[in-house]
C-alpha positions in Angstrom: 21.4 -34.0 51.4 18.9 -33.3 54.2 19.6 -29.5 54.3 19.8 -26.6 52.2 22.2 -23.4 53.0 21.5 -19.9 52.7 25.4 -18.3 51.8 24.7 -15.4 50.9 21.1 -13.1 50.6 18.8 -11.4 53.3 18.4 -14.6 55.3 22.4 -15.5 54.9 23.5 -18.3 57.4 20.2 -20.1 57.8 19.3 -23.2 56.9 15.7 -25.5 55.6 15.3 -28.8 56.1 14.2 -30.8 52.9 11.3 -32.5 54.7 9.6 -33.5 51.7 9.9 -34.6 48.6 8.8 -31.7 46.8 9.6 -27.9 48.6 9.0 -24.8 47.3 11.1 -21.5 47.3 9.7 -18.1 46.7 8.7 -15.1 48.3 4.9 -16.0 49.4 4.5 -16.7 53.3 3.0 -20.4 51.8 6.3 -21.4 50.3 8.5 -24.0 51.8 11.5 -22.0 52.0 10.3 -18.5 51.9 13.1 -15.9 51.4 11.4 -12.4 51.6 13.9 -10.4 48.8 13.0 -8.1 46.3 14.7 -10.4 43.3 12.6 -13.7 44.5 9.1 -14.5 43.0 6.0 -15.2 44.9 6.6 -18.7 43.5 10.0 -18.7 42.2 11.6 -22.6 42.0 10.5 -26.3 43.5 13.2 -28.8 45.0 11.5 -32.1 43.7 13.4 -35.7 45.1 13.4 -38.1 42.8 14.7 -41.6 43.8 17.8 -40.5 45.7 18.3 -37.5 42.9 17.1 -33.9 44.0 16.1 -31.4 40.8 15.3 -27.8 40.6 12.8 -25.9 38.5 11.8 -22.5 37.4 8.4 -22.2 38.4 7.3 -19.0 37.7 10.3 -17.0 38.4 10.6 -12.9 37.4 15.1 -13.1 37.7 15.2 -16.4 36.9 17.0 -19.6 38.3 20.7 -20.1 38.1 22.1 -23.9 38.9 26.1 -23.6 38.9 26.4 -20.4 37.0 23.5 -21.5 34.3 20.4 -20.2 34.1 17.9 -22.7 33.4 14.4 -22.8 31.0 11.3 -22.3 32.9 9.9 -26.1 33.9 12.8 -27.7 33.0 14.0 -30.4 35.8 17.5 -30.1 36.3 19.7 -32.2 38.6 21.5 -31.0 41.3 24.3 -32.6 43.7 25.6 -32.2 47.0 28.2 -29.4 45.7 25.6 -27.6 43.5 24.7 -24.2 44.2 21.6 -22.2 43.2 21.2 -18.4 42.4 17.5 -16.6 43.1 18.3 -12.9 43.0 20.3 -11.8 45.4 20.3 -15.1 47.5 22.7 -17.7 47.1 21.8 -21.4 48.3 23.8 -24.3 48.6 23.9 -27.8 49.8 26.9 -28.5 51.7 27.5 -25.8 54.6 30.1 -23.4 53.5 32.2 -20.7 54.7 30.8 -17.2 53.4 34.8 -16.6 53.3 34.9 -19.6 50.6 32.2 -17.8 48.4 33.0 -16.2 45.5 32.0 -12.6 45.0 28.8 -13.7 42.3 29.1 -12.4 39.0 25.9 -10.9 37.2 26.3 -12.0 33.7 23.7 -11.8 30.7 23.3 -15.3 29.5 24.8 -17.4 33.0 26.5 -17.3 36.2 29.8 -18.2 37.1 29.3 -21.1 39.6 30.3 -19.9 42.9 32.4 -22.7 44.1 34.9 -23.2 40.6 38.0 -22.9 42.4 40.4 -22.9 39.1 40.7 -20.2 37.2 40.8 -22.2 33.9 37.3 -22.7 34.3 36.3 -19.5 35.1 37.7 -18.3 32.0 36.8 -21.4 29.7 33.2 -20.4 31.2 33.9 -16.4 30.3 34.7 -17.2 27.2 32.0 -19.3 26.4 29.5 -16.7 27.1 31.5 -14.2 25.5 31.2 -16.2 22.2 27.2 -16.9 22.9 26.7 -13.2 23.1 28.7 -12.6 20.3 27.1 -14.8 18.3 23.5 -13.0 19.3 24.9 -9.5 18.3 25.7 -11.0 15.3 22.1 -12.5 14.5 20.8 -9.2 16.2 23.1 -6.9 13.5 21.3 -8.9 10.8 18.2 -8.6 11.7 18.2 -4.8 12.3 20.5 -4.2 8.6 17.2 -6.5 6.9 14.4 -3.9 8.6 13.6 -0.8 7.1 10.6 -0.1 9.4 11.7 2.4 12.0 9.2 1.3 14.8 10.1 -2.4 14.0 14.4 -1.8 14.5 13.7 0.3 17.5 11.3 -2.9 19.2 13.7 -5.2 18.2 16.6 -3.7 19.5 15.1 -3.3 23.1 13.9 -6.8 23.0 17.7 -8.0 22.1 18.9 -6.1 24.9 16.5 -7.6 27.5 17.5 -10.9 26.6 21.2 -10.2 26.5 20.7 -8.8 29.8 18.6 -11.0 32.3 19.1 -8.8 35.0 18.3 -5.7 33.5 14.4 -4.6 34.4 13.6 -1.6 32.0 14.8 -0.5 28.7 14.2 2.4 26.4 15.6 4.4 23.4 15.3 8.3 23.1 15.9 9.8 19.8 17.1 13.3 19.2 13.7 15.2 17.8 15.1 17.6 14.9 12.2 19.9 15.0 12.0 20.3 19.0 15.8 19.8 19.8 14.7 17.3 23.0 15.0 13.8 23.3 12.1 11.8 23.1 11.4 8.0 24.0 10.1 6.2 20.5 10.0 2.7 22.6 10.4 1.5 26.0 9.6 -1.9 27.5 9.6 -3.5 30.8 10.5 -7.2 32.2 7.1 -8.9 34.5 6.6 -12.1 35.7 4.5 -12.7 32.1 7.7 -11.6 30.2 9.0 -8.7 28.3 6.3 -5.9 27.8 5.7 -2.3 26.0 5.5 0.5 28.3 4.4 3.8 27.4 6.6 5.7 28.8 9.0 4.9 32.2 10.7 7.1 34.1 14.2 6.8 33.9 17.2 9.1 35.1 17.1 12.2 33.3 20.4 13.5 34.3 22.0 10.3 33.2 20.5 10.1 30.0 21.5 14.2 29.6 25.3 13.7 30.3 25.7 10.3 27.8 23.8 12.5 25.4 26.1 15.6 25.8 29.3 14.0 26.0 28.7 11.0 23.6 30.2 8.7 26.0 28.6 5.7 28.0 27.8 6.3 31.6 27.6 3.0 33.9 26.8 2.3 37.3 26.4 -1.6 38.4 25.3 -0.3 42.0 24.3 3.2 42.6 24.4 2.4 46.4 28.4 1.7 46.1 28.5 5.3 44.4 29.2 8.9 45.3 26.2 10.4 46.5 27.1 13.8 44.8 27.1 12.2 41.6 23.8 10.8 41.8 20.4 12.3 41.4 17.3 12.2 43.3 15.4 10.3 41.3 17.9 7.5 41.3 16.9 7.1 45.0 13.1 7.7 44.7 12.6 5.2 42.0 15.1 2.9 43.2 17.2 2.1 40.7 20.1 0.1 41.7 22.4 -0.5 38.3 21.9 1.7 35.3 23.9 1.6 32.0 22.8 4.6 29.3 25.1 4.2 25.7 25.0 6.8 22.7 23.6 6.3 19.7 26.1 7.9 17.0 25.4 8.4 13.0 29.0 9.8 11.0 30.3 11.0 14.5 27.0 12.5 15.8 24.8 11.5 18.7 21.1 11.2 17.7 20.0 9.5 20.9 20.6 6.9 23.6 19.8 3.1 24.9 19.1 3.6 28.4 18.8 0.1 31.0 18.7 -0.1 34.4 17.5 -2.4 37.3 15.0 -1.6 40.2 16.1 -3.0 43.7 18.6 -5.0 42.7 22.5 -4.3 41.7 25.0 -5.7 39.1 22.0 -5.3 36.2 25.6 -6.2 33.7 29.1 -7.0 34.0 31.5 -5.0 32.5 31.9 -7.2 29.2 28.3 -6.2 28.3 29.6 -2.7 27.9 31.5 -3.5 25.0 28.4 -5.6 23.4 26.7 -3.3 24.0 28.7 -0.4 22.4 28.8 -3.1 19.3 25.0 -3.2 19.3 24.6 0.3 19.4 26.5 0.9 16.5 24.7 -1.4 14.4 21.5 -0.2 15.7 22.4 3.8 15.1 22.6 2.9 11.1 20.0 0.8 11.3 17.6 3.5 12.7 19.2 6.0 10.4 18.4 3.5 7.7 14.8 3.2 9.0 14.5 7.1 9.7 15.7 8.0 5.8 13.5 5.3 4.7 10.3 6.6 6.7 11.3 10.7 5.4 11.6 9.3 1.7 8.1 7.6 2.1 6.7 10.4 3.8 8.4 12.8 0.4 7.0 10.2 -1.9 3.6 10.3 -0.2 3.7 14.4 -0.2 4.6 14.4 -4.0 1.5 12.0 -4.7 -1.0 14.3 -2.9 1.0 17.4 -4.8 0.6 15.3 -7.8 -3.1 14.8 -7.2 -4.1 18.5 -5.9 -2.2 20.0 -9.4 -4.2 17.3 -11.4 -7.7 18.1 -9.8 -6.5 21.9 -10.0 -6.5 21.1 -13.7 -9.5 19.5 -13.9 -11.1 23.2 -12.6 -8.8 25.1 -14.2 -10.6 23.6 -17.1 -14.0 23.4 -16.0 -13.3 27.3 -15.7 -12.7 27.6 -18.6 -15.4 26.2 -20.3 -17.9 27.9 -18.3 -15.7 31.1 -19.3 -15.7 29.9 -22.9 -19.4 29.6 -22.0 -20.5 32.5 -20.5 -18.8 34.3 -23.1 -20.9 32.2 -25.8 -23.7 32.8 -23.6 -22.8 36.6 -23.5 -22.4 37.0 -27.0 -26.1 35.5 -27.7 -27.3 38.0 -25.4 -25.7 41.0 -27.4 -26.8 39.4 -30.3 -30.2 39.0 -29.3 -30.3 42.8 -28.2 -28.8 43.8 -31.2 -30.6 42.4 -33.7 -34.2 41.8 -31.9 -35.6 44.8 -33.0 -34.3 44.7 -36.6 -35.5 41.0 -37.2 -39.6 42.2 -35.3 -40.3 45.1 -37.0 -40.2 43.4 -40.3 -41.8 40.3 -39.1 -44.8 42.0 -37.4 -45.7 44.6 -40.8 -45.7 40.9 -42.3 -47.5 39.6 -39.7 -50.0 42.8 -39.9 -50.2 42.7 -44.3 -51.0 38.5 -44.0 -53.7 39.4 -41.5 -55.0 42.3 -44.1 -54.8 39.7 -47.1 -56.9 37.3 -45.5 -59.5 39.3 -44.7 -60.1 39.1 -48.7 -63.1 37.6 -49.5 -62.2 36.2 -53.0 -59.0 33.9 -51.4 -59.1 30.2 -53.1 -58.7 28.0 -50.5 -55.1 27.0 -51.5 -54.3 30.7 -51.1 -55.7 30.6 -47.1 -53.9 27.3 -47.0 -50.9 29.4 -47.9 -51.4 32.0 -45.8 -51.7 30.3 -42.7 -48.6 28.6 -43.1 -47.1 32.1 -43.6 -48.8 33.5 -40.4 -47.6 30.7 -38.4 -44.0 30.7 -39.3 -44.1 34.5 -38.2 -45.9 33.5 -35.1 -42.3 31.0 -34.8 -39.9 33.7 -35.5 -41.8 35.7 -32.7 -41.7 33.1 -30.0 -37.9 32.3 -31.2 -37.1 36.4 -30.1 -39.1 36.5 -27.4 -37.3 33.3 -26.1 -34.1 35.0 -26.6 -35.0 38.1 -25.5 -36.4 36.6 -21.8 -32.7 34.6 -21.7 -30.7 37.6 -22.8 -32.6 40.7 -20.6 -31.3 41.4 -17.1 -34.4 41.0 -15.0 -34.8 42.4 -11.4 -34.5 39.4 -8.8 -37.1 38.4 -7.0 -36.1 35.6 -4.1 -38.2 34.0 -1.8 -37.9 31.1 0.3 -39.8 28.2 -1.0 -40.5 24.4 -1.1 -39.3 23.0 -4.3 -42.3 20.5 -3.6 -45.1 23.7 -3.8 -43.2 24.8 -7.1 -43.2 21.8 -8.8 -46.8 21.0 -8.0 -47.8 24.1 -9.5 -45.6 23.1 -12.8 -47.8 19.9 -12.5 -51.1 21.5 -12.6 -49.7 23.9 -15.8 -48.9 20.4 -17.7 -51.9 18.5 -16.7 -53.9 19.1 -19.4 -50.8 18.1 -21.5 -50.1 15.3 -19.8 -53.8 14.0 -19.9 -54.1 14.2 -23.7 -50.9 12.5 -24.4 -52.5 9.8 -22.0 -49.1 9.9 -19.8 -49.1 7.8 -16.5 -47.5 10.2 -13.8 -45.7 9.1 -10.7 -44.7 11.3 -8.3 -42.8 10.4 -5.2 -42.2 14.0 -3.3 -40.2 14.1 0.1 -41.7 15.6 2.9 -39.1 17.3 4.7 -37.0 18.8 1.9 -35.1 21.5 3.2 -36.1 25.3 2.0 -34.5 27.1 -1.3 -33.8 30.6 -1.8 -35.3 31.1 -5.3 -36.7 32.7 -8.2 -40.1 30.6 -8.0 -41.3 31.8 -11.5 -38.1 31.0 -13.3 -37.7 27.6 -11.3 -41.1 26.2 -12.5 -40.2 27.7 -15.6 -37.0 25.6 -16.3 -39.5 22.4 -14.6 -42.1 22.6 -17.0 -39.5 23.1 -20.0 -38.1 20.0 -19.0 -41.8 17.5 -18.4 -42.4 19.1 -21.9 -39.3 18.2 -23.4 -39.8 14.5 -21.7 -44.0 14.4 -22.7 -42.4 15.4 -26.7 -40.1 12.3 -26.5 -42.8 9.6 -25.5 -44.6 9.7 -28.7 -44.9 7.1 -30.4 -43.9 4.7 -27.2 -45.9 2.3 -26.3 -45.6 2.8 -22.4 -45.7 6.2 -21.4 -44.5 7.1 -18.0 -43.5 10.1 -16.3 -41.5 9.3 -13.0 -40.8 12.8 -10.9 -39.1 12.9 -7.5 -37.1 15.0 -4.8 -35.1 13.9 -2.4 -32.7 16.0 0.0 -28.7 15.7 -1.4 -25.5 16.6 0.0 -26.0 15.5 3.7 -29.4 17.8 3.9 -27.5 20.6 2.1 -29.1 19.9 -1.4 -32.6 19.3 -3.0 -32.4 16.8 -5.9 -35.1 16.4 -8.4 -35.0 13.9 -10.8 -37.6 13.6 -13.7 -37.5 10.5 -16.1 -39.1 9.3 -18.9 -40.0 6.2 -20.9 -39.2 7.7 -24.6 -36.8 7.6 -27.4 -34.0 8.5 -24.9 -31.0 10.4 -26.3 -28.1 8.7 -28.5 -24.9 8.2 -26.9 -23.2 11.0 -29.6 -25.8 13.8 -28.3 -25.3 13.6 -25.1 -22.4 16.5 -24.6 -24.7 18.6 -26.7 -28.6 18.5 -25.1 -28.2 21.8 -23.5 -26.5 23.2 -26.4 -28.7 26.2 -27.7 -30.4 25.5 -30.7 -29.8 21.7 -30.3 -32.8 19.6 -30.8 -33.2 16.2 -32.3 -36.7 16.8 -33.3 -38.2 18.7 -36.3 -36.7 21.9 -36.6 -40.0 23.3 -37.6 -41.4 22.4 -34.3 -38.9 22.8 -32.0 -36.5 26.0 -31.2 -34.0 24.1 -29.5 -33.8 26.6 -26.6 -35.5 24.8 -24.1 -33.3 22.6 -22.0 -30.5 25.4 -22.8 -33.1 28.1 -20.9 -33.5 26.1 -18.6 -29.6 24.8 -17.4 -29.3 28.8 -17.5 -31.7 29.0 -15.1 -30.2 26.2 -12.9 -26.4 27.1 -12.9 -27.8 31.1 -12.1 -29.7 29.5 -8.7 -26.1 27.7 -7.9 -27.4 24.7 -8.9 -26.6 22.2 -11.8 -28.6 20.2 -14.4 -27.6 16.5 -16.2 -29.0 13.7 -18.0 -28.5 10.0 -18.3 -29.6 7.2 -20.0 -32.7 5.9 -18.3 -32.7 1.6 -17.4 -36.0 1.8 -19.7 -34.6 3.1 -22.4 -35.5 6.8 -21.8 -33.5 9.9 -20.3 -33.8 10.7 -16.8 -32.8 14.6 -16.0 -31.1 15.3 -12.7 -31.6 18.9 -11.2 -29.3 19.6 -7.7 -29.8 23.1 -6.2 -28.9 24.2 -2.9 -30.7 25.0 0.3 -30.1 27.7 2.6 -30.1 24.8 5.6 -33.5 25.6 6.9 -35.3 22.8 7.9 -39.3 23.1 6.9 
């Protein structure tokens, strides 16, 4: 074996001397035996000698290496003998010099190669039928695989990856699915074989008018050479990209087609032999149900998904459906106090200030025992109460004219500040104030602002009697990605018991003595708030106090 036979191929009928013991093959001008074809690697096999034993190997081959109708694994040595022959694309080498008449036509198969020199037919069907039984068996494992997926992205890979390696000749492969909404055929997944293997590809162009005519007549269109075919019935860009073999099968569901596998090869013919069209067929029956499966699956997820997000946008539609109705229930609560107020006021005063005027007239007696002044004053004073109570009431309940500025929260409550400091400094209250400098600026009713402020540092200054630390801790901060001021003041007192928290702002609430305290405060001044858009809260404090949370909005001017 000192030569090697070139039977068929571009560079049919010449011949390379094995002058080494280890020669090359491939494309690349730096091979040993280069063969310039379309279907041979740069580097596609190596002849190694061994002893007086020749092997082959795979190298790095894109169509990979047949050795008497087998294809062989990458880098595995196989042996070869004088009547061997070896397939690289489209070139057929041998090692005995044969008449091309003697060659057999070769046969593109999926898994191997009939060897090109079996004279008997017995083995060329023993060897037919074994690769008809190894292709079997892969549909099989393939059918199982797709009937256990239910991911539609996973069936469709997996059944382009199964007909790549069915078909080793076959370069590109794609399925287009009937879109429902649009009425066109779209491609969910193509791939393409490389040197490096079998690759996704975005999107390839393939033969529109073959892929139309399958589609429309639900029947399989092949073409193992498009050069061997009628030119009419070919389009032009089967020529332009080059493709040589194409195969393009339906996908049908219950009798309908809901898209297509599409394979072809670039440069070089006979991408399948007529048996793949019936595996194929097989496979594309399995895979429609399986991608019906996978579609129905995906739609019932997508259903389920819709009625959770319906679910959650009818429960948070309760939730203010609710909350609208309390601040209805409220408002009408807060209504009925006003026409109550209004109502009444003027009854309740004009008795209380004839008291008022008769314990003033009493006490200018000059013969009053001490007890009696005593007495007196208490009267006078729990007049003075009532009067504060329906003036209170009377502020909350009249409709005042509006007066809005622009403002800095930070100005307002400094101002609040200075009203409490002489409050603050006989209580002998430690005040730390943290203010933001860049708070955004508030459209506001400054007087009514610093008047819910200073109802709340007076509520907080009331609680820290009797505590042993007394700390006031006020702060702003912008909220709501610059859209919001938030002011928080906190204090170091009693705090407020878990069961009286739902009811703080609660008019006439007040946890103190009644006889000092109206209880209207905090429920003036979340009035207040909630009328400048804003809200009001409180929380336990980590101290043990109650920390009050105001939020009101800006109007997105930067100061």
């Amino acid at each position: 074996m000192k030569k090697v036979y070139v039977i068929d191929g571009p560079k049919k009928g010449e011949s390379f001397a094995l002058t080494k013991d280890s020669m090359t093959i491939g494309r690349s001008p730096d091979s040993d035996i280069c063969i310039t074809e379309i279907g041979i690697s740069r580097h596609h096999a190596t002849l190694l000698k061994k002893g007086d034993k020749w092997y082959v190997t795979d190298t790095s081959s894109f169509q990979g290496v047949f050795v008497d109708g087998e294809q062989i694994e990458r880098g595995q040595e196989v042996e070869i003998h004088k009547r061997s022959s070896l397939v690289l694309g489209n070139t057929i080498i041998a090692f005995e010099d044969k008449p091309a008449s003697e060659v057999l036509t070769p046969a593109r198969d999926n898994e191997s190669q009939i060897s090109f020199f079996d004279k008997t037919k017995v083995l060329s069907v023993k060897d037919s039928t074994r690769n008809y039984i190894r292709s079997l068996e892969l549909l099989i494992r393939v059918s199982n695989i797709l009937a256990q997926s239910l991911n539609i992205d996973e069936v469709l890979n997996e059944v382009v990856d199964q007909i790549l390696a069915l078909l080793k000749r076959i370069d590109r492969g794609a399925i287009l699915l009937l879109n429902h909404k649009t009425k066109k055929l779209e491609i969910l997944v193509s791939k393409i074989r490389t040197e490096d293997g079998v690759i996704p590809y975005s999107k390839i162009n393939f033969s529109k008018s073959i892929v139309k005519r399958a589609f429309k007549e639900g029947q399989p269109i092949t073409m193992s050479d498009t050069h061997n075919e009628d030119r009419t019935d070919l389009s032009e860009s089967i020529e332009i990209m080059n493709i040589r073999s194409v195969m393009c099968i339906p996908l049908k569901y219950k009798g309908k087609v809901i898209g297509v596998i599409y394979v072809d090869s670039l440069g070089l013919p006979d991408g399948f032999r007529s048996e793949d069209l019936d595996l194929l067929r097989g496979l594309s029956n399995t895979a429609a149900i399986a991608i019906q499966n996978a579609r129905l699956y995906e739609a019932m997820k997508h259903e389920l998904t819709e009625r959770k997000q319906a679910e959650k946008q009818l429960e948070n539609a309760c939730v203010e459906l609710q909350e609208t109705r309390d601040m209805l229930v409220k408002s009408e609560k807060l209504a009925a106090v006003g026409r109550l107020t209004t109502g009444i006021a003027h009854e309740i005063l004009n008795p209380v200030n004839i008291m008022s005027m008769r314990l003033q007239l009493m006490k200018q007696k000059t013969d009053l025992s001490d007890q009696m002044k005593y007495t007196l004053d208490i009267f006078q004073n729990q007049l003075k109460r009532v009067t504060d109570i329906m003036d209170t009431l009377g502020r909350f309940s009249r409709v005042q004219e509006a007066k809005i500025t622009t403002d800095n929260l930070n100005k307002v409550l400094q101002n609040a500040l200075k009203l409490c400091a002489p409050q603050l400094k006989a209580k002998k209250i430690q005040t730390d104030m943290a203010f933001h400098d860049k708070l955004p600026l508030l459209s506001m009713e400054r007087g009514r602002i610093q008047e819910a402020i200073m109802s709340i540092v007076t509520n907080a200054v009331e609680a820290m009697d009797g505590s042993e630390k007394k700390r006031l801790a006020i702060s702003t901060k912008p909220g709501g990605r610059g859209s919001k001021v938030l002011l928080t003041i906190s204090d170091t007192g009693s705090g407020i018991e878990e069961k009286d928290m739902g009811r703080v702002f609660d008019p006439f609430f007040t946890t103190k003595d009644p006889a000092q305290n109206t209880g209207l405060g905090l429920f003036v001044s979340q009035s207040i708030i909630e009328q400048h858009g804003g809200k009001i809260w409180v929380e336990q404090a980590e101290n043990g106090g109650a920390t009050f949370f105001i939020e009101l909005p800006s109007n997105r001017e930067e100061k």
